[in-house]
C-alpha positions in Angstrom: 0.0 0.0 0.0 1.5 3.5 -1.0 1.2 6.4 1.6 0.0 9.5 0.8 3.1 12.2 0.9 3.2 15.7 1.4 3.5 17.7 -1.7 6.3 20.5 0.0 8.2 17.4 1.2 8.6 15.6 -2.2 9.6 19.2 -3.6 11.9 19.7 -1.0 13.5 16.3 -1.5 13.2 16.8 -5.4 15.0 19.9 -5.3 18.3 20.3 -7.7 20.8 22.1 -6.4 24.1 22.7 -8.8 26.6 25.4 -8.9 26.7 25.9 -5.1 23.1 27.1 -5.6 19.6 26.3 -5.2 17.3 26.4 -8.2 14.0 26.8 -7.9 11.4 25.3 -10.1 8.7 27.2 -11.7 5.2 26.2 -11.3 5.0 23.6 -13.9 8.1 21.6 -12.8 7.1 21.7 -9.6 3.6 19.9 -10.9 5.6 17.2 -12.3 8.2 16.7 -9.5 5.3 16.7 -6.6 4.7 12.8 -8.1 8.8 11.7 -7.5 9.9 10.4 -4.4 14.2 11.1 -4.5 15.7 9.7 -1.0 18.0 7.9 0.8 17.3 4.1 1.2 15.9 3.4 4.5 17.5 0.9 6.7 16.4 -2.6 6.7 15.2 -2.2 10.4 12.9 0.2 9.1 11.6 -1.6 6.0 11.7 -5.7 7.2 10.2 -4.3 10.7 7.1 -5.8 11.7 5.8 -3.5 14.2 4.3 -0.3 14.4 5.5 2.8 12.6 5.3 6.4 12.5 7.4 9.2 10.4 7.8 12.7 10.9 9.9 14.5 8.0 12.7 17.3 8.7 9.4 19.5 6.6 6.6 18.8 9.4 9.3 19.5 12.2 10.2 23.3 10.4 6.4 24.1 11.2 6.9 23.0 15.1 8.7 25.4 17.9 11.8 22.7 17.4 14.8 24.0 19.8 16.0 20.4 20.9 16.7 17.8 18.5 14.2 15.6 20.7 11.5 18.3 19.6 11.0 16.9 16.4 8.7 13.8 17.9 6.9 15.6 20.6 3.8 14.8 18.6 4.5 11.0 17.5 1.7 8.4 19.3 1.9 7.6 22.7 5.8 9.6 22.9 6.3 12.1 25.9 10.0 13.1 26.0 10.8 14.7 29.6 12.3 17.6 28.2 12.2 20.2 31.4 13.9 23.0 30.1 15.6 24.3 26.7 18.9 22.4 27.4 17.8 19.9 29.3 20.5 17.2 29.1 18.2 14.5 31.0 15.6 14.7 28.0 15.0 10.7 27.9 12.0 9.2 26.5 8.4 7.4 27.3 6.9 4.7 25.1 3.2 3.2 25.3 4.4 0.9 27.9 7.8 2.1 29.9 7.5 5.4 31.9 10.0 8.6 32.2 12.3 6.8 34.7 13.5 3.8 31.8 16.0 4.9 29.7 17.3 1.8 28.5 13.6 0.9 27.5 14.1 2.9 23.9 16.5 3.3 21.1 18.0 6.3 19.3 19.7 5.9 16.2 21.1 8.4 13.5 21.8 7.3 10.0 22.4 3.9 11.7 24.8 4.8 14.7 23.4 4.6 18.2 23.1 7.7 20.7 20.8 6.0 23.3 23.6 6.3 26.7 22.8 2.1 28.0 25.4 2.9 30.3 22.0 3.4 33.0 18.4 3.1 33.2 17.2 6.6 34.5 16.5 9.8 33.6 20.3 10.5 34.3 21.0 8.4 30.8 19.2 10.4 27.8 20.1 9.9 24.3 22.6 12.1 22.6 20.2 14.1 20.5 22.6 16.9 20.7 24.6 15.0 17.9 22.4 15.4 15.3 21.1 19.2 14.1 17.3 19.7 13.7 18.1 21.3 10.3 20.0 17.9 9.0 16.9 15.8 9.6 14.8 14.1 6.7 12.7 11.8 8.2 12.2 9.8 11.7 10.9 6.9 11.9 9.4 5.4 15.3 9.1 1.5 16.1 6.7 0.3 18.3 7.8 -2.8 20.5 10.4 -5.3 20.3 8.8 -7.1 17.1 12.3 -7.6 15.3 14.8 -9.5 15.7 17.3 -7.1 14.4 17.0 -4.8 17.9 17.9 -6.1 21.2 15.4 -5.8 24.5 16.0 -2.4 24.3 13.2 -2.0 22.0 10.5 -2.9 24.1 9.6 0.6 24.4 10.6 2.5 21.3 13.4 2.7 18.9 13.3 6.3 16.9 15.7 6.0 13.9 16.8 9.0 12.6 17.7 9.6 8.4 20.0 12.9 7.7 19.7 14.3 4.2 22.2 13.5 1.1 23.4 16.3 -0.5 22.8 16.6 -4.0 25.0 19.5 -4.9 25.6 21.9 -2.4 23.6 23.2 0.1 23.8 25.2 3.2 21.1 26.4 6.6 21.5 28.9 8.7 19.1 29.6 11.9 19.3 31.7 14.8 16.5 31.3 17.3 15.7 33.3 20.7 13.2 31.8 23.5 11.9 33.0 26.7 9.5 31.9 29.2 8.5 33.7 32.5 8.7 31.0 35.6 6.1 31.8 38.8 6.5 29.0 41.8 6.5 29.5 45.4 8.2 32.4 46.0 10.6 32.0 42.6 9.4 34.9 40.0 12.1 34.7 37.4 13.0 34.6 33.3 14.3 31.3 31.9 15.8 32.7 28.6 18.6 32.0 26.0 19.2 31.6 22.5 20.6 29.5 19.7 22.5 29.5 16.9 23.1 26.4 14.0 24.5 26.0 10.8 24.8 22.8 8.6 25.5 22.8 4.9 26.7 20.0 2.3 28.0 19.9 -0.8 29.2 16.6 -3.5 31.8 16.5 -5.4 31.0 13.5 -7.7 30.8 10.3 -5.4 31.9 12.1 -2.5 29.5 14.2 -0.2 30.4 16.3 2.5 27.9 17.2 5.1 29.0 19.3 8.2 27.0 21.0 11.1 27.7 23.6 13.9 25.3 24.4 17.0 25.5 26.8 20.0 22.9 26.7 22.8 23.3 29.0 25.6 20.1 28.7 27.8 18.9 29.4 31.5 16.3 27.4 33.0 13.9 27.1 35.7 14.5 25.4 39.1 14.6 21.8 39.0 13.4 21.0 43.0 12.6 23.2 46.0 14.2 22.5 49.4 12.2 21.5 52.5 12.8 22.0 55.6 13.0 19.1 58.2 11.8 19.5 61.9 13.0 19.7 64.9 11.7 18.3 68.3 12.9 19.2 71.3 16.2 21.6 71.9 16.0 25.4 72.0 17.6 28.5 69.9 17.3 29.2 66.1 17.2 31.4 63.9 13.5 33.7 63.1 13.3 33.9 59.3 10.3 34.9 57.1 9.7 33.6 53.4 9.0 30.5 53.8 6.0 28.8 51.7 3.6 25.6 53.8 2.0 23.6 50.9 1.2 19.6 50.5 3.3 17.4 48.9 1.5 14.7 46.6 0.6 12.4 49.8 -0.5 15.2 51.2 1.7 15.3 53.7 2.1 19.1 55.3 5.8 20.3 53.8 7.9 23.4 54.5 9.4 24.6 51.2 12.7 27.1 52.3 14.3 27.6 48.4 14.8 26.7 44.9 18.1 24.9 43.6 19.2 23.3 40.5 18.6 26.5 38.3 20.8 25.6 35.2 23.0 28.2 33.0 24.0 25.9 30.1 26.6 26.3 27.4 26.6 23.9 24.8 28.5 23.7 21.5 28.2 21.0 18.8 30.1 20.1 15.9 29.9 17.0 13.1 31.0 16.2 10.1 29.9 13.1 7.8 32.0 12.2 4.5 30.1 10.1 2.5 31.7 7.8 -1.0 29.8 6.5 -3.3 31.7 3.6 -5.1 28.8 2.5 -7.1 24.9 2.8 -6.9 23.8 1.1 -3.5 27.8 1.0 -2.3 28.5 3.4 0.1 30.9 4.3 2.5 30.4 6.6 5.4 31.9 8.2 8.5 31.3 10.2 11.2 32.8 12.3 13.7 30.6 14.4 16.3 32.0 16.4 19.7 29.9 17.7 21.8 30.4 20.1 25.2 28.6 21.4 27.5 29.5 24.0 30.2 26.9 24.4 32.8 26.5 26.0 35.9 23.6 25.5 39.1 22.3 28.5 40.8 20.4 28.2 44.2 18.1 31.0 46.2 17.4 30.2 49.4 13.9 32.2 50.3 14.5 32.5 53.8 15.7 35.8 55.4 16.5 36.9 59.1 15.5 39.7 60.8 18.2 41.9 59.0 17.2 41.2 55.3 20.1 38.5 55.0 19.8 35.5 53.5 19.8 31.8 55.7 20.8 29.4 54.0 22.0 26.8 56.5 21.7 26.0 60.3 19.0 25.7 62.7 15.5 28.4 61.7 12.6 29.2 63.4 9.9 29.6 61.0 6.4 30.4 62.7 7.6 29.6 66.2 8.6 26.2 65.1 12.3 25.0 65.0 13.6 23.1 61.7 16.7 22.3 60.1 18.4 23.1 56.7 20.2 20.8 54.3 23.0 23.0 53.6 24.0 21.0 50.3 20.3 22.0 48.8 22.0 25.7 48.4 25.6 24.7 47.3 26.1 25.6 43.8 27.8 23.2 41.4 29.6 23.3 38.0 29.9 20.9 35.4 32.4 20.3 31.9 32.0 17.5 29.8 33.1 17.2 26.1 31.6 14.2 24.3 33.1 12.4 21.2 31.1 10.2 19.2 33.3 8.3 15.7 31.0 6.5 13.3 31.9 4.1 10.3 28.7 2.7 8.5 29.1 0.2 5.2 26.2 -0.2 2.6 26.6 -2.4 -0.3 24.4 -4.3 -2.7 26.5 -6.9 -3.3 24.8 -8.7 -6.4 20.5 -8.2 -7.4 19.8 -10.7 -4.4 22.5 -9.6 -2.0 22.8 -6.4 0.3 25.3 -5.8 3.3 24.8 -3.2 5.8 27.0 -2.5 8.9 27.9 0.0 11.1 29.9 0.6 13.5 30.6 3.3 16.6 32.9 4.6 19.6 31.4 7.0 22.2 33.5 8.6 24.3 33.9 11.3 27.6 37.6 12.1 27.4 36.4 15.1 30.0 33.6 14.8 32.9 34.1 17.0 35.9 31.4 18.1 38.3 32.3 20.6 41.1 30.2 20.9 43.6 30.3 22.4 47.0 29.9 21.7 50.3 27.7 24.8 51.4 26.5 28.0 49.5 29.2 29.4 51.7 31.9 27.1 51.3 35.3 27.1 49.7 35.6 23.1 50.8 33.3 20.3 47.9 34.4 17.5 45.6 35.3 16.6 42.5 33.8 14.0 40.4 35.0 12.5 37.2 33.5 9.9 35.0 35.9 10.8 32.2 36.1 7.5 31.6 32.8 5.7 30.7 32.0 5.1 27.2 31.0 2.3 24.7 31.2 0.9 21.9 28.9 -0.6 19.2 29.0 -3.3 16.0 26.3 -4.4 13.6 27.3 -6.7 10.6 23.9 -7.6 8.8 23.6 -9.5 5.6 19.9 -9.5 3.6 18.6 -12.0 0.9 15.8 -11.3 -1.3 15.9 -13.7 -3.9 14.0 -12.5 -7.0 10.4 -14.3 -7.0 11.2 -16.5 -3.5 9.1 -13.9 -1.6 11.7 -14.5 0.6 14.2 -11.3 2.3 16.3 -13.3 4.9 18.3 -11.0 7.0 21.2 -12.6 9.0 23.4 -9.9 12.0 25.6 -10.2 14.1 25.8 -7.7 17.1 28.0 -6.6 19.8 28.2 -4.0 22.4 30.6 -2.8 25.3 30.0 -0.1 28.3 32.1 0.9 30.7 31.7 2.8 33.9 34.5 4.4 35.4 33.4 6.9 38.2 35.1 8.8 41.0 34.8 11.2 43.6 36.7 13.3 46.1 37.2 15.6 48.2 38.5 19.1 47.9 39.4 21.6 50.2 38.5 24.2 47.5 35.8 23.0 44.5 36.5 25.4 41.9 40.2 24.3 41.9 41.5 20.5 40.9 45.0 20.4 42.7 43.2 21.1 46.0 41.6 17.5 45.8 42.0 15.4 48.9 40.6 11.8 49.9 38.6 9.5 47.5 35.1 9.5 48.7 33.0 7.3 46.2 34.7 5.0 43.0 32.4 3.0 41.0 33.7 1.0 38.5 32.4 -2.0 35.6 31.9 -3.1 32.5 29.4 -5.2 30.4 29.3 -6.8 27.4 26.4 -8.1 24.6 26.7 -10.3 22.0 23.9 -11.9 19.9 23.2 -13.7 17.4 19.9 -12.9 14.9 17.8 -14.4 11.6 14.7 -13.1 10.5 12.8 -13.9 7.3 9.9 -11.8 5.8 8.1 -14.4 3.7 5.1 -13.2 1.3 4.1 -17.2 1.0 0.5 -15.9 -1.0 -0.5 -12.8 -2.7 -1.8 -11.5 0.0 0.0 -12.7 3.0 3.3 -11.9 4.6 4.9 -14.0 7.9 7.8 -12.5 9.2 9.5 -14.8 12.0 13.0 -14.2 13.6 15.0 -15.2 16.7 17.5 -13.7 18.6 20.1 -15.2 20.7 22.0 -12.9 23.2 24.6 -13.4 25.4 25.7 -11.0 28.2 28.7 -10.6 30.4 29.1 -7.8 33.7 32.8 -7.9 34.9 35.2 -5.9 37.0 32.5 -4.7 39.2 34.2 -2.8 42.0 32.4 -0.1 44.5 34.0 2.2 47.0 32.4 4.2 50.4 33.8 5.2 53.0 30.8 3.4 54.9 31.0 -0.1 52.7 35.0 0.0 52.3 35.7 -1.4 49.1 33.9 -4.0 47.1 34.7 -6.0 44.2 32.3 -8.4 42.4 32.2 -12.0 40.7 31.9 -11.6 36.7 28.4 -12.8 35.8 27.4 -13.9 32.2 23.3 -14.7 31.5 22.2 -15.5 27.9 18.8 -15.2 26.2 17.0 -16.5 23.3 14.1 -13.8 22.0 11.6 -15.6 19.2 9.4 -13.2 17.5 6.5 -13.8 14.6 4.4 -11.7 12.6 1.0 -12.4 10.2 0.4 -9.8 8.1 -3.0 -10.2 5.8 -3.5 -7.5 3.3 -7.2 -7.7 3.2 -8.1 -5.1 0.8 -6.3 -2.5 -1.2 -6.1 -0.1 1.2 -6.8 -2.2 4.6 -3.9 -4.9 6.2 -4.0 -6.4 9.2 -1.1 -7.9 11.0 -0.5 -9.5 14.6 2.8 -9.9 16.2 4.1 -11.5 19.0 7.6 -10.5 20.4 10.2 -12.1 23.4 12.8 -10.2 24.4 15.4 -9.7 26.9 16.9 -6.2 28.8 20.2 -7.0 30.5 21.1 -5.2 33.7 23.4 -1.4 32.3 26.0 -1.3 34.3 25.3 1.7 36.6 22.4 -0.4 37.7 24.6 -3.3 38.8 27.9 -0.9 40.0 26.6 2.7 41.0 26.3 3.6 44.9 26.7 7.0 46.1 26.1 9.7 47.7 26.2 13.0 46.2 24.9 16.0 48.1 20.9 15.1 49.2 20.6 12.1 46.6 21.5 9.1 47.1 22.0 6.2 44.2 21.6 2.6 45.2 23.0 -0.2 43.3 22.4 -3.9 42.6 25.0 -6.4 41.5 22.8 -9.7 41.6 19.8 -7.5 39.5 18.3 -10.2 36.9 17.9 -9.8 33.0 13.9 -8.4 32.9 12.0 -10.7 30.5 10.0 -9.2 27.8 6.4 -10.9 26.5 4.6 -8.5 23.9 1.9 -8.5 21.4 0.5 -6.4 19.3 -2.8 -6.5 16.7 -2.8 -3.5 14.3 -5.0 -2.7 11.4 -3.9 0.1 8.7 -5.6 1.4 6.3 -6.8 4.5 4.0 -9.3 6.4 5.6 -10.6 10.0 3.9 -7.3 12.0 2.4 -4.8 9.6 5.2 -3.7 6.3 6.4 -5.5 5.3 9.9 -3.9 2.8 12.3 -5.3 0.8 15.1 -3.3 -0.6 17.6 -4.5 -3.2 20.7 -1.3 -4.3 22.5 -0.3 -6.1 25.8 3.3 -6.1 27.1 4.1 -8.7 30.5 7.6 -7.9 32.2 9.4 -10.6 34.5 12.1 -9.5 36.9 11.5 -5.4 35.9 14.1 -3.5 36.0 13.3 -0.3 38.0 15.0 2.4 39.8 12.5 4.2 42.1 13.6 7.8 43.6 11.6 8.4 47.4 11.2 11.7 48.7 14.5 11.6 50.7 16.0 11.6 47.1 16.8 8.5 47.5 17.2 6.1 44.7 17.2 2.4 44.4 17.4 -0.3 41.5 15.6 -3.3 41.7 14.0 -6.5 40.1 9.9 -6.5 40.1 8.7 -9.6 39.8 5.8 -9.0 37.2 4.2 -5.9 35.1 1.4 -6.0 32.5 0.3 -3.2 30.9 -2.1 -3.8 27.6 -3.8 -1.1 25.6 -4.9 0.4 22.5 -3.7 2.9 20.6 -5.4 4.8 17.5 -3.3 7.2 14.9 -4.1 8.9 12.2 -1.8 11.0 9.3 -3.3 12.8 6.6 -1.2 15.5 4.2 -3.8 17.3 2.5 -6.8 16.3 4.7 -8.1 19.6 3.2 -7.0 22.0 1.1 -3.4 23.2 2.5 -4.3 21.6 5.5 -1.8 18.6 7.0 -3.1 16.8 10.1 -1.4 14.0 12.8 -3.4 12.7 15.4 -3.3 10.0 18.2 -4.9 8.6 20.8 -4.0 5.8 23.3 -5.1 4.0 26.3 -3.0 2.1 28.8 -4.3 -0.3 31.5 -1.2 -0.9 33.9 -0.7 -2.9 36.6 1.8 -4.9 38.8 0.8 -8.5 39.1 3.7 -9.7 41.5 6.7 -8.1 43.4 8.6 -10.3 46.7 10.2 -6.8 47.2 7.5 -4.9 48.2 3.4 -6.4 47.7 2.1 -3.0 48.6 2.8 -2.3 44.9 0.4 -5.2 43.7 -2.5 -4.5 42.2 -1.0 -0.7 41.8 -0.9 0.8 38.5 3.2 0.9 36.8 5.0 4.2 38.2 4.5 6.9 35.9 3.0 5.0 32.8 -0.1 7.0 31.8 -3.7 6.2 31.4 -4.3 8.4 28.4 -2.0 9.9 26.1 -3.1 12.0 22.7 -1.8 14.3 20.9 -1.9 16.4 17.7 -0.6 18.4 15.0 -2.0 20.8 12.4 -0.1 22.4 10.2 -2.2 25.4 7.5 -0.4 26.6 4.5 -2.4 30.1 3.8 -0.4 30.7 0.9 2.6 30.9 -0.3 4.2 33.3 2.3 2.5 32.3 5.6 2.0 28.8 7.8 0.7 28.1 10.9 0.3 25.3 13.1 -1.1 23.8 16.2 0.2 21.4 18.6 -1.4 19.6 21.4 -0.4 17.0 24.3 -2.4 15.4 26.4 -1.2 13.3 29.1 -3.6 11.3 32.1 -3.2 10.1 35.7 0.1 9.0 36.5 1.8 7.8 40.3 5.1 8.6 40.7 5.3 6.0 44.1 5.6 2.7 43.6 2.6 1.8 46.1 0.3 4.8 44.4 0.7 6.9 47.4 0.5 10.2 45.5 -3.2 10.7 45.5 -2.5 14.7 45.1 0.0 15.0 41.9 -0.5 18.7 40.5 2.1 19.8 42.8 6.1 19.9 43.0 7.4 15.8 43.1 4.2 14.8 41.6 3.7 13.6 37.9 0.6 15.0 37.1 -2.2 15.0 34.5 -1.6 18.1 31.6 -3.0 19.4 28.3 -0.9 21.3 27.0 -1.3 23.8 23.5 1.7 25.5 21.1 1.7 27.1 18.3 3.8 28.8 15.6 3.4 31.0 12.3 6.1 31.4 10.0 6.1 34.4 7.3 8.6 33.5 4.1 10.4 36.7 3.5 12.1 35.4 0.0 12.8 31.8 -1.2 15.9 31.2 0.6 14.6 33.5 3.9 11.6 32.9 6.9 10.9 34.0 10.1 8.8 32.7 12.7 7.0 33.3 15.8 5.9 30.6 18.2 4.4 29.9 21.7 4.9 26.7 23.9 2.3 26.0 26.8 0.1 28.4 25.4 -2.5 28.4 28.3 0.3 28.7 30.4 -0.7 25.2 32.2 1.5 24.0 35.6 2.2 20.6 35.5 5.2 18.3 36.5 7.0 15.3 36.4 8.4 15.5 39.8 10.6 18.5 38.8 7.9 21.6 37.3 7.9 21.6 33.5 7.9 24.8 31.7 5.2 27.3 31.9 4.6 29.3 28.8 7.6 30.0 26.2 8.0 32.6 23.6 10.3 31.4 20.3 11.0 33.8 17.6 13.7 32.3 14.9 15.3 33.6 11.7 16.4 31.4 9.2 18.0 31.3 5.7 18.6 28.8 2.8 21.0 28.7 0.5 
């Protein structure tokens, strides 16, 4: 069945651009071209994938407010990405079934290397969207559930599989955007701001291409959590101080917020390049080199003042006649510098009419991590951490067989992965300055290691049906597991090695010429990151708790979808179940304390409905979703309070939307909308009250943007995030309404 297109997309992909310039076509040609389709091949885990899709093109996302690479699928069904700030480096992403606390639950890829960070399973671990510019993006595609046997257990959630543009000739983008948005909390009234600059361009030179990109974000944002005040019985003396806000915290339990901390200033600068060869048509050579760094710093404002005007931002307090004491480290500002390096080599060749080869391969590395943090607000004394030396590495070898009129495409792959996590922490009689560093206070330290096996073959065995079945065999290794505390001493670990073997099948009926059904039925396994197994620390209020016996979680899915033509676009229906063994979780309390464990068993089934139409009327492109999600948890040893509860912060409802209007020529607007439903943050449901700070709570959420086209190669835009300026969390506040306003040229 062919999908409807865009019109603006195929012309943008049509486009020939010689001499260092882009020509335009005149009315006629553009007639005639609106019917080709000129574009990269997609990977065979898009095109052999049995589960289900959705695309958003670099076109669609240039009528969005896109800041963040991760902005471009904001509107895809059943995605929230917890993206709490312009900046936010902890952007990580929520699938039908997995919530914003599992990282390691979804995939990222960009033209076939990986950016997800497995190194944890938190919202510490976000992809490395930063890597790819908004204005280099064709398409991205989104898989639904972990159907194929050509993506580990890391799919169970969502893979997103991003497809830069090939240059043609020679091409070049420039934008420069500005954003604001006015933040109103307790007793913080304050302007998260900042602006950003990017610049990509490409040109070929016969069967070489060369495609760069530059980026500079420099961004402010809200506070991140407030700062409570803890009571004290008994004992005398303390000092009076006014500001102080008494509200509820999601149990309902009376709280005493005192300040605001974890207000980021970040600084981050990106540059790529990608040299491409074409040796013959469907033979190419590419690779990749992409470094990344970010400069941030984490301001704190204690609300509390004494008698005198000063601020208090430590000690003993008397606020309304009762006595309470501060956590000093809430107010201790911090600093961080990290440069990331990520080196890509992918291999595509069509070997002979039945034959194809792809592989890819990828090193990511930190050669720089420092956090300084201090002690107080006041002190010179902190710590140092470095974790300059985590990293991974990835391999994919895959070899395809379509034999002309077998009906047959076999794909055989090998994989194979390595992480390692090398953190440590002292102490330091002054934080700002390295040579003052003292004692080691924390090390963790480990590695792990996947390697699997896969064949999967698509088989069209009658006109109209396809079986697609696959396995996967995995085999996993954690070694030189070592953790250091001053409390625990030090603490090395046996090497463990588990293996797993993930069938999959899919029945696909095409039942008319416009309707197909297809059912699929996936196992799958998620190995333990290593963080999960080897991180435990302490740093400032939080503490990280770690597990080195945590078990593989075991993956059961299913999924019945129908797809079909429905008015001017294609509609898809979606009922699906997912059942999790041994879970892999890492709950946070509200003594910031964070623990990962093994639940013994999840279910969470649904449905989900989609619906894209270019042209639904007349200059009128529409996306839509909707989706329901029954959760539960069906057994857990651990703790049974949380049986029978519904799965922390998985959504009831999710919908969303996206319209985009082309008045004329000159001027187009759209309309965005989220919707997202009752959610518990606390594993036994606890949080009956939710709209508040360390709550996740329901939101509906509106944006909008209109662009003017000064020339051809020219636009502005004006745009507004959160429109109805809605308050809403997920356990840190979200943004409240943001202003965009963006130049941008063409050549």
């Amino acid at each position: 069945m062919k999908h409807p297109r865009p019109k603006p997309l195929a012309l943008a992909i049509a486009a020939l651009i010689t001499s260092g310039q882009l020509l335009a076509a005149d009315d006629e040609d553009a007639k005639q071209l609106s019917e080709m389709t000129v574009r990269q091949s997609r990977p065979s885990a898009v095109v052999q994938n049995p589960s289900p899709q959705a695309e958003v093109t670099g076109e669609q996302a240039r009528n969005m407010n896109v800041v963040n690479t991760e902005d471009v699928v904001k509107y895809m069904p059943s995605l929230q990405i917890r993206k709490r700030y312009v900046g936010d480096r902890n952007a990580i992403i929520a699938a039908r079934t997995t919530g914003t606390v599992q990282s390691a639950r979804s995939l990222v890829y960009a033209d076939g290397l990986l950016l997800s960070n497995l190194l944890g399973n938190s919202y510490a671990y976000p992809a490395r969207w930063n890597l790819v510019g908004s204005e280099e993006i064709d398409t991205v595609n989104v898989l639904y559930g972990p159907f194929s046997a050509l993506l580990p257990g890391n799919s169970a959630g969502a893979t997103i599989l991003m497809t830069t543009r090939q240059p043609e000739g020679a091409e070049a983008h420039v934008r420069t955007q500005m954003f604001s948005s006015n933040f109103k909390l307790y007793n913080t009234d304050m302007t998260a701001h900042g602006h950003q600059e990017q610049g990509s361009g490409a040109v070929r030179y016969g069967k070489l291409s060369i495609s760069a990109m530059a980026n500079h974000l420099d961004s402010y944002g809200q506070p991140m959590s407030f700062a409570t005040a803890t009571p004290v019985t008994g004992g005398s003396g303390g000092t009076p101080v006014s500001g102080a806000v008494i509200d509820s915290d999601p149990t309902g339990a009376r709280r005493v917020i005192v300040g605001a901390y974890g207000m980021d200033h970040t600084i981050q600068d990106v540059g790529k390049v990608r040299l491409a060869y074409d040796f013959a048509p469907g033979t190419r050579l590419a690779f990749t080199f992409g470094e990344w760094r970010n400069d941030s710093t984490s301001r704190q404002d204690s609300y509390l003042k004494n008698a005198a005007g000063q601020t208090v931002s430590s000690g003993t307090v008397l606020i309304n006649g009762q006595r309470y004491t501060l956590t000093a480290g809430n107010f201790a500002p911090s600093r961080s510098d990290t440069v990331n390096r990520l080196y890509g080599l992918t291999f595509d060749s069509r070997l002979a009419d039945d034959w194809r080869f792809e592989s890819a391969f990828s090193v990511y590395q930190t050669p720089t991590d420092l956090t300084r943090t201090a002690n107080t607000a006041s002190s010179s004394a902190g710590s140092l951490a470095y974790n300059d030396g985590s990293g991974w590495n990835n391999a994919d070898l895959r070899l395809i067989w379509k034999p002309s009129g077998s009906g047959h495409a076999v794909t055989a792959g090998f994989h194979q992965d390595a992480y390692r996590y090398d953190y440590s922490k002292y102490n330091a009689s002054n934080w700002l300055n390295e040579a003052s560093r003292t004692t080691l206070s924390n090390r963790n330290e480990g590695r792990t290691q996947t390697q699997a096996f896969y064949l999967q073959d698509e088989w069209k065995f009658a006109q109209n049906w396809t079986l697609t079945a696959g396995v996967r065999q995995e085999s996993w290794q954690a070694t030189d597991g070592r953790i250091y505390t001053p409390a625990l001493g030090n603490n090395s670990f046996n090497d463990r090695e588990e293996s797993g073997t993930s069938p999959k099948l899919s029945l696909a009926w095409q039942a008319t010429a416009d309707w197909t059904l297809r059912a699929s039925l996936g196992k799958a396994y998620r190995f333990p990151t290593v963080t999960e197994l080897f991180q435990t620390e302490t740093t400032g209020s939080t503490t990280r708790i770690s597990d080195p016996n945590l078990k593989p979680e075991k993956v059961f899915a299913k999924d019945l979808s129908a797809e079909g033509a429905v008015g001017q676009g294609i509609l898809r229906l979606s009922l699906f179940e997912e059942v999790v063994e041994d879970a892999l979780y890492s709950f946070t309390d509200y003594s910031n304390t964070t623990r990962n464990q093994n639940i013994d068993k999840l279910r969470a089934r649904g449905t989900e409905a989609a619906y894209t139409a270019p042209e639904v009327l007349r200059g009128l492109d529409l996306t839509a979703s909707l989706t329901y999600v029954h959760s539960r948890v069906l057994e857990n040893q651990l703790n049974p309070a949380m049986v029978g509860k519904w799965m922390v912060r998985v959504p009831d409802w999710r919908a969303s939307l996206l319209a985009i209007y082309r008045f004329n020529e000159q001027w187009t607007g759209s309309l965005g909308y989220k919707y997202s439903g009752r959610q518990y943050n606390n594993p036994d449901n606890s949080d009956q009250w939710p709209d508040t700070y360390g709550g996740n709570s329901k939101f509906s959420t509106f944006d909008a943007k209109v662009s003017y086209r000064l020339a051809k190669q020219a636009a502005v835009a004006f745009g507004v995030d959160n429109l109805t300026n809605e308050k809403y969390y997920a356990f840190h506040p979200y943004p409240q309404r943001t202003f965009h306003g963006e130049v941008r040229v063409d050549f």
